[in-house]
MARFIMAR-668297 format. One line per 8 residues: number of its first residue (from 1); their letters; for each residue x, y, z of N, C-alpha, C. Coordinates in pm, whole numbers. Each point is the difference from the previous one (the first is absolute). Example, Ala and Ser with C-alpha at 12.3 -4.5 7.8 and 13.67 -1.06 7.14 Angstrom:
REM MARFIMAR-668297
1) as) 1319 -569 780 -89 119 0 90 120 0 ~ -35 105 -72 82 119 6 -77 109 73;
***
This chain:
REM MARFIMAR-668297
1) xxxxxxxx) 1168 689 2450 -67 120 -54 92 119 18 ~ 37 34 -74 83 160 -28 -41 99 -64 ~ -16 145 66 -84 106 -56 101 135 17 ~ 141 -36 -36 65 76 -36 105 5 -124 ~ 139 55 8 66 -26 -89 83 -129 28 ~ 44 7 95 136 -124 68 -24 -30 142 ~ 10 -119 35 10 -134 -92 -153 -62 -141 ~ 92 -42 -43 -98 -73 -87 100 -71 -116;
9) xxxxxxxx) -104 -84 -53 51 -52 -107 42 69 -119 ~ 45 -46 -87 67 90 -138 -144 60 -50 ~ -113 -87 1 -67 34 -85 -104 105 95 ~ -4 2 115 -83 59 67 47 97 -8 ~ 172 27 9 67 106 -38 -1 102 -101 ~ -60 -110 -119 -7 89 -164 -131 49 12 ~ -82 -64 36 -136 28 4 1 143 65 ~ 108 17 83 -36 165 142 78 80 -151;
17) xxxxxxxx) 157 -55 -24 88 120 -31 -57 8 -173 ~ -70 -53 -67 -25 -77 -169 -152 86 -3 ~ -134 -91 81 -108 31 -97 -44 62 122 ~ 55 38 111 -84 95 103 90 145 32 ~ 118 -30 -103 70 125 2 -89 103 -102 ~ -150 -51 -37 -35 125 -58 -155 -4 59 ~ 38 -32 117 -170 -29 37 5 12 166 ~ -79 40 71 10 12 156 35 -111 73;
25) xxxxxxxx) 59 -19 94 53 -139 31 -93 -45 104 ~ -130 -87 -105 -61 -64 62 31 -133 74 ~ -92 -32 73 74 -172 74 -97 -88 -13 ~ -31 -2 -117 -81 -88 -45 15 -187 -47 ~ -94 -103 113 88 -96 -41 1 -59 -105 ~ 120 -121 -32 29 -14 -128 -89 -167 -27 ~ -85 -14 -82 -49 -174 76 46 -66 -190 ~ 58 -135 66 63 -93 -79 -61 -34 -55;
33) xxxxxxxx) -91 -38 -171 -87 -52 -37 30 -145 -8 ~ -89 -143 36 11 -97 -6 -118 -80 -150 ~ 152 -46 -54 -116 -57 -133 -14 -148 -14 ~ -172 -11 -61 -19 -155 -15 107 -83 -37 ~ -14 -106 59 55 -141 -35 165 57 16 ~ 50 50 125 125 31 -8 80 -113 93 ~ 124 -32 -13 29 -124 88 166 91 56 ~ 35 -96 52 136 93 80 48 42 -59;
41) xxxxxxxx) 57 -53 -156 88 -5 -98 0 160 0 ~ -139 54 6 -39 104 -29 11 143 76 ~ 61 -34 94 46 85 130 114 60 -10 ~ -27 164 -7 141 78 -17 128 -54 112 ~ 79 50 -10 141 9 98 -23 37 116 ~ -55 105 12 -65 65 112 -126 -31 119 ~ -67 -57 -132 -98 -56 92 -1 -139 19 ~ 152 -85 -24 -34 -156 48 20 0 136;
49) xxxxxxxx) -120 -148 65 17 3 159 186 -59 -4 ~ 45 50 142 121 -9 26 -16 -30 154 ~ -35 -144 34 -40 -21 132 140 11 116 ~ 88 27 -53 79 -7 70 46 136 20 ~ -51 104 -38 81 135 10 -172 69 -15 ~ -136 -54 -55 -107 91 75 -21 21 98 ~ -82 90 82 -34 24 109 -142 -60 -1 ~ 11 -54 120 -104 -105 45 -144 65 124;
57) xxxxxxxx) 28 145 8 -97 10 60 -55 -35 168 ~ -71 67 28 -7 -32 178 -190 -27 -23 ~ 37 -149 58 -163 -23 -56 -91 64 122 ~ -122 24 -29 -89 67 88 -190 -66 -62 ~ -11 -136 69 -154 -23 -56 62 -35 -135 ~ -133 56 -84 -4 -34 -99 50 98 -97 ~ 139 68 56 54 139 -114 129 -33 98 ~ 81 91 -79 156 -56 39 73 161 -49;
65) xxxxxxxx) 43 57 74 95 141 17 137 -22 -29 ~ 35 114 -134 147 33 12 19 84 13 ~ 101 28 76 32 132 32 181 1 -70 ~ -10 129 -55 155 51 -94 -4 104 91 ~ 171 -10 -29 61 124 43 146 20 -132 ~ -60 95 -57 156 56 -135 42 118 65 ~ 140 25 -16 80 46 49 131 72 -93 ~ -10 120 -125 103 20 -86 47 120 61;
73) xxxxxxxx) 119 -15 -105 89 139 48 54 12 -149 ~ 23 106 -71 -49 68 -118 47 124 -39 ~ 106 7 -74 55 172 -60 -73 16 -176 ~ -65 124 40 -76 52 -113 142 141 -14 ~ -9 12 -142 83 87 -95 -79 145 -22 ~ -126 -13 16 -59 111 -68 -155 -14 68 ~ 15 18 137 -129 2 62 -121 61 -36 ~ 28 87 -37 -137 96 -85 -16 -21 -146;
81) xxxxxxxx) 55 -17 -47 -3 -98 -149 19 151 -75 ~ 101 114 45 46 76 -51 71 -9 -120 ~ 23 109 -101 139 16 -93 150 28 69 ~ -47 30 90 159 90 171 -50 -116 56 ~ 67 -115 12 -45 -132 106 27 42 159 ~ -25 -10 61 39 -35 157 -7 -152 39 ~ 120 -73 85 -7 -145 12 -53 17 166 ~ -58 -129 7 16 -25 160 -17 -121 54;
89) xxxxxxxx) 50 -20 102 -58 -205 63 -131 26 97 ~ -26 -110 -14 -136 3 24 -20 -138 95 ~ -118 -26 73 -37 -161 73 -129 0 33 ~ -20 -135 -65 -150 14 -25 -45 -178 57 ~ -60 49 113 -71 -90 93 -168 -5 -5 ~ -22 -140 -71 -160 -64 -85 -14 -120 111 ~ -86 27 130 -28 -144 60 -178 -29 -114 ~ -23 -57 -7 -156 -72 -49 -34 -102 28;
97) xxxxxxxx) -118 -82 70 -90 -74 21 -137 -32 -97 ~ 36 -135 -43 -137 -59 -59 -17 -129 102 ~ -177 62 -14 -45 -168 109 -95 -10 -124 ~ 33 -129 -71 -92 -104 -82 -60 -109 29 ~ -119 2 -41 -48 -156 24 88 -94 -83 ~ -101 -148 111 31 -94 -69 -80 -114 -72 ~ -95 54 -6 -128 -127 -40 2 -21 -121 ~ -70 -103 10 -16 -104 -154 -57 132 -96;
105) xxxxxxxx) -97 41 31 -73 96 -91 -11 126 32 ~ -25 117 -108 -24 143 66 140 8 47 ~ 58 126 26 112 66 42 -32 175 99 ~ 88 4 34 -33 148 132 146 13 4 ~ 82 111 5 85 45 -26 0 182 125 ~ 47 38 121 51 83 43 134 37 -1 ~ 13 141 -69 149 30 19 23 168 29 ~ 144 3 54 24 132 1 142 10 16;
113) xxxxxxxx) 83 140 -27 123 4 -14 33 173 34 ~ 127 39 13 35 91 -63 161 3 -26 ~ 35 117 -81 137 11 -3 15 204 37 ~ 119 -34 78 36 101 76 179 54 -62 ~ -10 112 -59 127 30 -71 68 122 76 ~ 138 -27 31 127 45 91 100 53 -89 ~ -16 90 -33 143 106 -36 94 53 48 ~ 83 -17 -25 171 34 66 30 180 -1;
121) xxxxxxxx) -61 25 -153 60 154 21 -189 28 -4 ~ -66 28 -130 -128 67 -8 -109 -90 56 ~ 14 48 174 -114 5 80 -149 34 -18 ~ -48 73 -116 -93 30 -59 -72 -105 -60 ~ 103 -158 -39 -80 -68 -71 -15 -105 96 ~ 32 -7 99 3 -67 137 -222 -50 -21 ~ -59 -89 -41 -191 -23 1 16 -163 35 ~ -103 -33 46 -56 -88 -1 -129 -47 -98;
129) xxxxxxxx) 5 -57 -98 -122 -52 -16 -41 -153 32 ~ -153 10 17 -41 -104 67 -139 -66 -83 ~ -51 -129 -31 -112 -79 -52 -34 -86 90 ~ -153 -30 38 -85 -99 50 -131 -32 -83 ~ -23 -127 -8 -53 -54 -126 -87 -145 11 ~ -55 -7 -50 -75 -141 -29 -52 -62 -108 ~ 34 -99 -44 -47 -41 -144 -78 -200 61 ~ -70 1 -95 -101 -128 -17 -24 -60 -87;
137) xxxxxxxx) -40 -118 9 -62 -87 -149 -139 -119 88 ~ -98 28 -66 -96 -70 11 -25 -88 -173 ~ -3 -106 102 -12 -125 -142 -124 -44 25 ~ -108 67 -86 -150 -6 -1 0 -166 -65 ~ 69 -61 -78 -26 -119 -34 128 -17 -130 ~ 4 -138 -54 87 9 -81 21 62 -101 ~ -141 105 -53 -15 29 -135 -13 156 60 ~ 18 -5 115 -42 209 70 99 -10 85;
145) xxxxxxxx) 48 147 28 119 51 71 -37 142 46 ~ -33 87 121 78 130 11 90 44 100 ~ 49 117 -38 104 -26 128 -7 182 -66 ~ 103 92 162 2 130 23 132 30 59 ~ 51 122 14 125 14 42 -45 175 81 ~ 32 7 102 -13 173 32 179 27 78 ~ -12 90 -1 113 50 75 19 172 38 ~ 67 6 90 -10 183 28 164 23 35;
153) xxxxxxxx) 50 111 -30 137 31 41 -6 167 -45 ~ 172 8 92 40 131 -47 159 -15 -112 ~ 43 42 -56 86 -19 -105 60 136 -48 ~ 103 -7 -109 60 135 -7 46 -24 -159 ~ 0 117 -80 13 19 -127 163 -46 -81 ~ 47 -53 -38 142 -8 -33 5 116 -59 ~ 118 5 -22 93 186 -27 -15 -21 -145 ~ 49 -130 -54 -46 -16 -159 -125 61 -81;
161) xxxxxxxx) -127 -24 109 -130 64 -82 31 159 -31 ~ -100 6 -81 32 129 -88 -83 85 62 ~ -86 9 112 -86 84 46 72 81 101 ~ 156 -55 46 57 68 76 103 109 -55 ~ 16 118 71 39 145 -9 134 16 76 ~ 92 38 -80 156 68 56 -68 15 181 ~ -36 84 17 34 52 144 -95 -34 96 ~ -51 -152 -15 -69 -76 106 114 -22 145;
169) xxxxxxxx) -42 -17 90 111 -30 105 12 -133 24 ~ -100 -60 -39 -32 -161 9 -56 -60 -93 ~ -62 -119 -9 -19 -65 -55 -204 87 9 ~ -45 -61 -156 -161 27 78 -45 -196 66 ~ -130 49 97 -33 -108 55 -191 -1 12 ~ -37 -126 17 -133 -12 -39 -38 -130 19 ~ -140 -5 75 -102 -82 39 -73 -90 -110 ~ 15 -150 6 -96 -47 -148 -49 -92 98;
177) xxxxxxxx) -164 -24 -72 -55 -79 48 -21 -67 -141 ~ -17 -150 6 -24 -63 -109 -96 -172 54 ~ -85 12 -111 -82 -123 3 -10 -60 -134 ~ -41 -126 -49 -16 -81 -114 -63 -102 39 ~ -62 -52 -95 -72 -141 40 -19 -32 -198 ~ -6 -107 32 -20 -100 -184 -78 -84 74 ~ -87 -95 -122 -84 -124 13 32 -84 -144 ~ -43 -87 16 18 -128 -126 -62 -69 -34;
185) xxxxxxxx) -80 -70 -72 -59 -74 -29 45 -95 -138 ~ 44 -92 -9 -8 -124 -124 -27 -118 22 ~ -106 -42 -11 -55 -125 -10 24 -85 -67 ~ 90 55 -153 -11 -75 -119 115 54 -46 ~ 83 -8 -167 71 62 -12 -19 114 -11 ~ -135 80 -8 -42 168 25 -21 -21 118 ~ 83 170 34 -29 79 152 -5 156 2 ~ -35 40 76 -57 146 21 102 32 137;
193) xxxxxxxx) 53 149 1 48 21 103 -16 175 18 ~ -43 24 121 -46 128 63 120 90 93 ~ -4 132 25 129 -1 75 -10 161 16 ~ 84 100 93 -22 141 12 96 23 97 ~ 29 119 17 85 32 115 -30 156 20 ~ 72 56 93 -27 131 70 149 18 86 ~ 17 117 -28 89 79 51 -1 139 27 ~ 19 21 102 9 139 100 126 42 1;
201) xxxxxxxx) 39 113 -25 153 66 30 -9 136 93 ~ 57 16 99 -7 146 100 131 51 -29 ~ 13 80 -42 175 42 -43 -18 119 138 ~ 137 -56 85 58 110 113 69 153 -110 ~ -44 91 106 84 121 -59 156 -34 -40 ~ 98 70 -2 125 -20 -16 93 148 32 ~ 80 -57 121 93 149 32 109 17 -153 ~ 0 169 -10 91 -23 -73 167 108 41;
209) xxxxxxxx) 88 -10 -82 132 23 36 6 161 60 ~ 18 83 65 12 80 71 -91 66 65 ~ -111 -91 46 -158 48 43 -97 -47 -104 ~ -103 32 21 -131 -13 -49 -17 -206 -33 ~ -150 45 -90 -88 -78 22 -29 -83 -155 ~ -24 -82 -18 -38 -76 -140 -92 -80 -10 ~ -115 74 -52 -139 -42 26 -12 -110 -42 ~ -31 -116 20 -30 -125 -113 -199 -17 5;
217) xxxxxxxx) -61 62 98 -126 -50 -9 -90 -9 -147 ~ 85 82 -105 -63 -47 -143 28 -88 -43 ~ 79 -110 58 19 -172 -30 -87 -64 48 ~ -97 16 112 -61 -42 56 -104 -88 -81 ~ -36 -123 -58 -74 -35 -55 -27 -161 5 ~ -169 -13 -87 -9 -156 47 -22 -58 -181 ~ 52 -151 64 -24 -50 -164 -38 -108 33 ~ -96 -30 -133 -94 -106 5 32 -76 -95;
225) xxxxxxxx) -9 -117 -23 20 -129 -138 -94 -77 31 ~ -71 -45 -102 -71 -128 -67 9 -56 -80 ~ 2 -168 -19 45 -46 -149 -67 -117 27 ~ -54 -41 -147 -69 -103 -35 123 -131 -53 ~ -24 -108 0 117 -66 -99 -87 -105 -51 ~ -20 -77 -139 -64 -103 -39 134 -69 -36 ~ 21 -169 67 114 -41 -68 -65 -148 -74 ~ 108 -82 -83 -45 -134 -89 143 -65 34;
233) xxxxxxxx) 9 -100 65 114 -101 -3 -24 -107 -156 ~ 44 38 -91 -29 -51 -128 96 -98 -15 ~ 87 -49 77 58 -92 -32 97 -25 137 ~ 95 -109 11 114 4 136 130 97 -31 ~ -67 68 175 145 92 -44 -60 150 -60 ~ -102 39 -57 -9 116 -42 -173 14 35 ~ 15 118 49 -125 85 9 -33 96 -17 ~ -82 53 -116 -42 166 -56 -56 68 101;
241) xxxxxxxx) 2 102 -45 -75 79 59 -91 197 -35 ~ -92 42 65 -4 121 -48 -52 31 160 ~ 27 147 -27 20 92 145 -57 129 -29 ~ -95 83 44 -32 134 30 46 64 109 ~ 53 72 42 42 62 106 -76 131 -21 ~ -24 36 108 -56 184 63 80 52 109 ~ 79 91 -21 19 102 135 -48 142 18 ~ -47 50 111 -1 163 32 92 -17 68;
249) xxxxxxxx) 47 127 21 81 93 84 -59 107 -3 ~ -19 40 162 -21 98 54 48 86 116 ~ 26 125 -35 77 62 97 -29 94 96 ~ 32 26 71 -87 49 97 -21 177 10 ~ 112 100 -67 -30 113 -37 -39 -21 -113 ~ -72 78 -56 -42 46 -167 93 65 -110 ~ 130 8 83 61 127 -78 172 -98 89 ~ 95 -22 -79 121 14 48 88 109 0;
257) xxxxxxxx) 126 11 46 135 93 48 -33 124 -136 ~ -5 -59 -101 21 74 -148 -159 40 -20 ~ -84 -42 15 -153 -4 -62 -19 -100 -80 ~ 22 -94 45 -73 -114 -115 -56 -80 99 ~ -100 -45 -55 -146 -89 34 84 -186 -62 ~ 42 -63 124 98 -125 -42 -143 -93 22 ~ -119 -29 41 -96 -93 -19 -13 -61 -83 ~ -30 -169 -84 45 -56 -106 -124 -91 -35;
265) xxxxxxxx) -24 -63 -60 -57 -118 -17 34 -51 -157 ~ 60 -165 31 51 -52 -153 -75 -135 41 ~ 104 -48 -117 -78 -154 -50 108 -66 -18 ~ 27 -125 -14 81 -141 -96 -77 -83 -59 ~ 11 -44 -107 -61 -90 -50 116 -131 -65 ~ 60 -76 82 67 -106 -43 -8 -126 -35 ~ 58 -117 -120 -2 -161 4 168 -16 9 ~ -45 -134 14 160 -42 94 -11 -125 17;
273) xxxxxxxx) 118 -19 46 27 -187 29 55 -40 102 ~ -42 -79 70 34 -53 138 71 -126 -78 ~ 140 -53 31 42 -113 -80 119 -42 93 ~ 17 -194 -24 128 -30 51 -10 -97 -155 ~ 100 38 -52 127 -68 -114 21 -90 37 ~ -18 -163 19 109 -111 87 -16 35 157 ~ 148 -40 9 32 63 124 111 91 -35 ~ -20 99 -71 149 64 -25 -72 179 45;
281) xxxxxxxx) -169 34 -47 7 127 -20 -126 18 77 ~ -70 64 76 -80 42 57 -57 167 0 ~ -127 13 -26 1 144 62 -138 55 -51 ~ 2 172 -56 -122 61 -53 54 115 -82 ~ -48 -32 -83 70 158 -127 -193 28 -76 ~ -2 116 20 -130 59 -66 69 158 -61 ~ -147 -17 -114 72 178 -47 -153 8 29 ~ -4 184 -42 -180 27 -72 -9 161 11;
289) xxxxxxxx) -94 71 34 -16 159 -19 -37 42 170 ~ 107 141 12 -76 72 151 -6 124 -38 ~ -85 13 72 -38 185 -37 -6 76 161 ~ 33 110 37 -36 41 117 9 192 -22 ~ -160 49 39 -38 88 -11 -30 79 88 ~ 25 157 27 9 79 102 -112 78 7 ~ -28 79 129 -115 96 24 1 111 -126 ~ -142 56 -9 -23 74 -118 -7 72 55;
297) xxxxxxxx) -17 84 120 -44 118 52 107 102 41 ~ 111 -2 -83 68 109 -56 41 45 -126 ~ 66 151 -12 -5 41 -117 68 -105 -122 ~ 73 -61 67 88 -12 -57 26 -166 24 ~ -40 -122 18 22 -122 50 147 -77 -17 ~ 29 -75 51 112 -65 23 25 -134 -107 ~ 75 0 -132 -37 -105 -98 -20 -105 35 ~ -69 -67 -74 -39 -176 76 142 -48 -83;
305) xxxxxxxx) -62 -145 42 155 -82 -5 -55 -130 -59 ~ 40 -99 -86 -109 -59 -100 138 -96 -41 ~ -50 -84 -113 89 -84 -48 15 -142 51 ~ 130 -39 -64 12 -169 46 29 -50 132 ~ -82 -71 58 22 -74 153 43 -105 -16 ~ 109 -76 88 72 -116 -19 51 -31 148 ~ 13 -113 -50 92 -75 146 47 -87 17 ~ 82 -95 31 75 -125 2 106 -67 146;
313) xxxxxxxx) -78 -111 35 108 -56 110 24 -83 -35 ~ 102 -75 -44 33 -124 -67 150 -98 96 ~ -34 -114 47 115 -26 61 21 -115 -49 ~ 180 -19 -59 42 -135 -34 81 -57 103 ~ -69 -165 -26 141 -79 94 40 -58 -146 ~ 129 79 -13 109 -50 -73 93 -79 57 ~ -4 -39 109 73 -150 43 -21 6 151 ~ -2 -107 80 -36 10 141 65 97 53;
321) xxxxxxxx) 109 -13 -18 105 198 82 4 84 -89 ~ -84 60 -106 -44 139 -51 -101 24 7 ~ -94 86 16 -126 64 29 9 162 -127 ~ -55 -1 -123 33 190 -36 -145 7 0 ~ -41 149 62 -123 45 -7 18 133 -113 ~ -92 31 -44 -74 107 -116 -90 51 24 ~ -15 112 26 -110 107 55 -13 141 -110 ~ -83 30 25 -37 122 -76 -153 20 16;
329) xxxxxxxx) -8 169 -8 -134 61 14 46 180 -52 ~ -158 9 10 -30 161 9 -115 -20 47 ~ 105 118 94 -97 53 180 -22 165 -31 ~ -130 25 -3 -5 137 46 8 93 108 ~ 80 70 28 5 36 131 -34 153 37 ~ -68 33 130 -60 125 -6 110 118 46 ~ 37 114 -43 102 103 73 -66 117 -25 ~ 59 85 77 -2 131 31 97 96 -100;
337) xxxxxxxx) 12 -44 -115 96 96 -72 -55 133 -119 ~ 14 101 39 -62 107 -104 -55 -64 -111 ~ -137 -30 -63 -18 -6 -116 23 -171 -53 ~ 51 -43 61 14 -162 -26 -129 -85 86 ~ -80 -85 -100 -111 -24 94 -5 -113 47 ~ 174 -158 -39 29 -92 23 118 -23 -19 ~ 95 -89 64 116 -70 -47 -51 -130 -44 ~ 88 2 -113 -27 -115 -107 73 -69 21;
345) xxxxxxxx) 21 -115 84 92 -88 23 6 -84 -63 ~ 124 -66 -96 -16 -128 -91 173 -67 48 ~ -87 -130 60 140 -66 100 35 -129 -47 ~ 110 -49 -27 38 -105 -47 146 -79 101 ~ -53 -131 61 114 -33 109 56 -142 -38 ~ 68 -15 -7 103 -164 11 46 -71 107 ~ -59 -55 75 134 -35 100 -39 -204 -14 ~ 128 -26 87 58 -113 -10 64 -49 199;
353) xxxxxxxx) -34 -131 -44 8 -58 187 95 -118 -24 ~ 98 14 14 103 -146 -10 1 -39 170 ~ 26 -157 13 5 -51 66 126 -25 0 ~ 148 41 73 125 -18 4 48 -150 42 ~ -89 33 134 -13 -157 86 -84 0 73 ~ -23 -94 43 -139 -22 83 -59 121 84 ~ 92 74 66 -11 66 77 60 191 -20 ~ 86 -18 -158 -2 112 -65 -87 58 -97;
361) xxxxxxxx) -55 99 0 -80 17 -124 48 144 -95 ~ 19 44 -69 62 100 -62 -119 35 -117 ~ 8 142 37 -158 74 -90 86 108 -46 ~ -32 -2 -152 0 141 -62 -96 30 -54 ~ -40 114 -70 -75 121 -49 30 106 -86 ~ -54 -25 -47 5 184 -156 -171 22 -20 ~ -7 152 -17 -152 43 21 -5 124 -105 ~ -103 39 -6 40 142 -98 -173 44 -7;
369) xxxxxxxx) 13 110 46 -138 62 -19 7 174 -67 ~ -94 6 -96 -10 158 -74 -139 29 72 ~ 24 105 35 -102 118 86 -36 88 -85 ~ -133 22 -34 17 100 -114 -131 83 69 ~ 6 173 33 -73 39 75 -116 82 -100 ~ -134 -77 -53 -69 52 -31 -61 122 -15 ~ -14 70 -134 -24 180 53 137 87 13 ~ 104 -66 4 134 51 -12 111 -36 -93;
377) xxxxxxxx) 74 46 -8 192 -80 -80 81 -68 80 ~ -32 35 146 51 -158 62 14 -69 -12 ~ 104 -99 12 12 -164 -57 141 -20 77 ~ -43 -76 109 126 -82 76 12 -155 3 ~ 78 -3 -3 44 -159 16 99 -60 80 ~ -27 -119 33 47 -59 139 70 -105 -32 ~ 115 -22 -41 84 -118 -1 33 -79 111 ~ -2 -128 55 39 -53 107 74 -116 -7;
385) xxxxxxxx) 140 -47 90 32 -131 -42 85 -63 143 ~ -61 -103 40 69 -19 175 28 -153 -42 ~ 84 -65 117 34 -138 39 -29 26 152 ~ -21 -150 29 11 -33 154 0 -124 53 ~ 62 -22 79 32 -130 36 -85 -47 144 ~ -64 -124 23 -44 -43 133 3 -92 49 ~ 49 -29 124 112 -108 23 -98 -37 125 ~ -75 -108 20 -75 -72 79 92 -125 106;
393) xxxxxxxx) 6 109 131 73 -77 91 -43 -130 29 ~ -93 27 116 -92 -83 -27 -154 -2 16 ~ -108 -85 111 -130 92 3 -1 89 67 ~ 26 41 33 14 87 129 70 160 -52 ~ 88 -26 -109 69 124 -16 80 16 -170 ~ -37 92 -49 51 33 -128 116 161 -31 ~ 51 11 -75 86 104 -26 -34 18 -164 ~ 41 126 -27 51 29 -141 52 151 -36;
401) xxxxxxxx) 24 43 -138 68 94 -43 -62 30 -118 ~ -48 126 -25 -93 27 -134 97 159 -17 ~ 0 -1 -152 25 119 -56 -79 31 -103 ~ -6 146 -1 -93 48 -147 55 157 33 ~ -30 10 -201 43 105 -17 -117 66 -59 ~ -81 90 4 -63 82 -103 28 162 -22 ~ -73 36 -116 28 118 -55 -100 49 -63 ~ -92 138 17 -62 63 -92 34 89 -94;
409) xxxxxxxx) -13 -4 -130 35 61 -93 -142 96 -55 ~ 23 147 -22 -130 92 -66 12 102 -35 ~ -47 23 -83 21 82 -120 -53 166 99 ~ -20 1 139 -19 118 97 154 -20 60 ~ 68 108 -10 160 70 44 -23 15 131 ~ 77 -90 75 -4 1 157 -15 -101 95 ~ -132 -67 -101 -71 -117 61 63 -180 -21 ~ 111 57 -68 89 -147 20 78 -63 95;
417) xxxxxxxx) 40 -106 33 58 -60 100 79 -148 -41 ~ 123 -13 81 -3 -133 1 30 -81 139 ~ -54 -148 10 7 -6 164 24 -163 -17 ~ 92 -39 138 97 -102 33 -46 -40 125 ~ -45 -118 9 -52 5 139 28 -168 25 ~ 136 -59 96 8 -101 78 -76 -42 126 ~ -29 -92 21 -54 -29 164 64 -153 47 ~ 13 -4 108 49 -153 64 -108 -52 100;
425) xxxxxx) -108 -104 -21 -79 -1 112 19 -155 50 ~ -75 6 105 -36 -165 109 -136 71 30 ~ -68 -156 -30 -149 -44 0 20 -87 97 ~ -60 -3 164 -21 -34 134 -174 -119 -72 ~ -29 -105 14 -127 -8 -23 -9 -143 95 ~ -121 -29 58 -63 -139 90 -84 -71 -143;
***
């Protein structure tokens, strides 16, 4: 589990510097979808067992503890994701513990982590963030399932998001609490599935560059989701589907920095396909309509935001040592910017997992996301493109080397950047 920038994988990497370079750097986890009637054949690069170089765990009863320890060291080009770069090295020490069960049925899952970041010259960015967490699955029977995930941490904004200001002294930082739970039911080839989540955000003040103070308590807010899903396995290998989604957001002043009332409530209405091709293609691609609408109780309201919703995870095994994944979405995301009442995020990612040799694996990545800030002429975009290599000693101990480069480009004079960022790490794991 990693809830920073480095170490991580290429793709955990694109995901921070790609589709969270326009969004708060949440640490939200990432869960692997598993589809019917899948057999090994069907198992990315990444995720085949490798009994000879996994970690095996310290059994305890009926749950079994690993404990990691990652360990990088890391020169960034342009630490603040400035147009005037400043470089610096950096070391970034992630121990984390999961104790999982082990039983035939039902699952229980405790974990927690943090990563703690060391700067050579700007001592200012010297934070720790930290997650503790629990996720579950109750298997009510073969045809019912629910399961929940909560977790609480403290975390810190990447310099990439757009909510941050020239003359912060640091990074901003902030409290999330988060819960979810889904249920399932298919008895037959129809099933029904239920599901919601909640999230809390406490945004800390923020010192800024020659004194004073940077209020964030008008971030302060909670969001709610609900979604219905009706699906039809109409045949092997493919399953329809349709989806309603609901969110509020709510914030905890009435009024932000500028005067605008950021409180929301939208909708999705999506169909889509859960599908494996053979054994060659796996995944879920849906389109359909979202709308999301702001408080009325000013002069003047904040435009809603409407149009086509889409999404796609699609992963091929194009031969036992290639793995390419395909991602794409639009995420709405909430900011604090004069007169803009959303970032319009529309993200599109590629990456690829070769298996060199048994024990090499080599990942690249290209990503590209347009930000387009609702209510304004803003429009940034995020090009991204890394390699990285990971070289599995053995169980006990791993190494590797990841690079990525990104760059924002926008049509606002000032707010461009481009940024180079190497790391060399060792993964310690039982």
């Amino acid at each position: 589990m990693h809830i920073g920038r480095f170490p991580a994988t290429l793709l955990t990497a694109a995901l921070f510097a790609g589709v969270c370079a326009v969004m708060p750097a949440r640490a939200d986890g990432v869960v692997t979808p598993t589809y019917i009637g899948m057999t090994p054949e069907d198992v990315g690069v990444l995720d085949r067992p490798r009994p000879e170089y996994d970690s095996k765990g310290i059994p305890l009863g009926g749950f079994r503890l690993f404990p990691t320890l990652d360990l990088a060291a890391s020169y960034d080009d342009n630490v603040f994701r400035l147009d005037t770069p400043q470089s610096d090295y950096y070391f970034t020490i992630s121990p984390t513990l999961r104790l999982q069960s082990q039983w035939g049925r039902h699952s229980l899952e405790l974990y927690c982590g943090s990563n703690t970041y060391e700067y050579s010259k700007f001592s200012g960015e010297n934070l720790t963030d930290w997650k503790v967490g629990a996720d579950g699955r109750l298997d009510i029977s073969r045809a019912a399932m629910f399961s929940a995930n909560v977790y609480y941490g403290e975390f810190h904004e990447l310099w990439s998001a757009p909510n941050n200001l020239l003359y912060q002294a640091s990074a901003n930082r902030y409290y999330q609490t988060h819960a979810d739970v889904e249920t399932g039911y298919q008895p037959n080839r129809l099933g029904i599935g239920f599901g919601g989540s909640y999230d809390h955000y406490a945004w800390l003040n923020t010192p800024q560059i020659g004194g004073g103070t940077l209020y964030n308590t008008d971030r302060n807010m909670d969001e709610y989701q609900v979604y219905a899903k009706l699906f039809y396995d109409f045949s092997p290998g493919y399953s329809g589907f349709v989806r309603l989604t609901y969110d509020e957001r709510q914030f905890q002043l009435m009024f932000d920095r500028s005067g605008w009332d950021r409180s929301s409530q939208g909708y999705r209405v999506d169909a889509g396909l859960d599908l494996q091709i053979t054994h060659l293609l796996a995944g879920e691609v849906f389109a359909g309509y979202l709308d999301q609408r702001f408080a009325q109780n000013v002069p003047l309201p904040l435009p809603e935001v409407s149009g086509l919703d889409y999404g796609a995870q699609l992963d091929w095994y194009a031969t036992p040592l290639l793995t390419l994944h395909l991602t794409g979405s639009r995420q709405l995301e909430d900011v604090v910017i004069d007169g803009a009442s959303m970032a319009d995020n529309r993200t599109i990612a590629l990456s690829a997992d070769y298996e060199l040799r048994r024990n090499i694996i080599v990942e690249g990545l290209v990503s590209y996301t347009d930000s387009r800030f609702v209510g304004t002429i803003r429009d940034d975009t995020y090009p991204g493109v890394g390699i990285g290599v990971k070289y599995l000693i053995n169980r006990y101990l791993s190494a590797g080397i990841n690079y990525f480069y990104s760059e924002r480009s926008t049509n606002i004079p000032g707010l461009q950047y481009n940024d180079n960022t190497i790391s060399i790490d060792l993964t310690l794991h039982v």
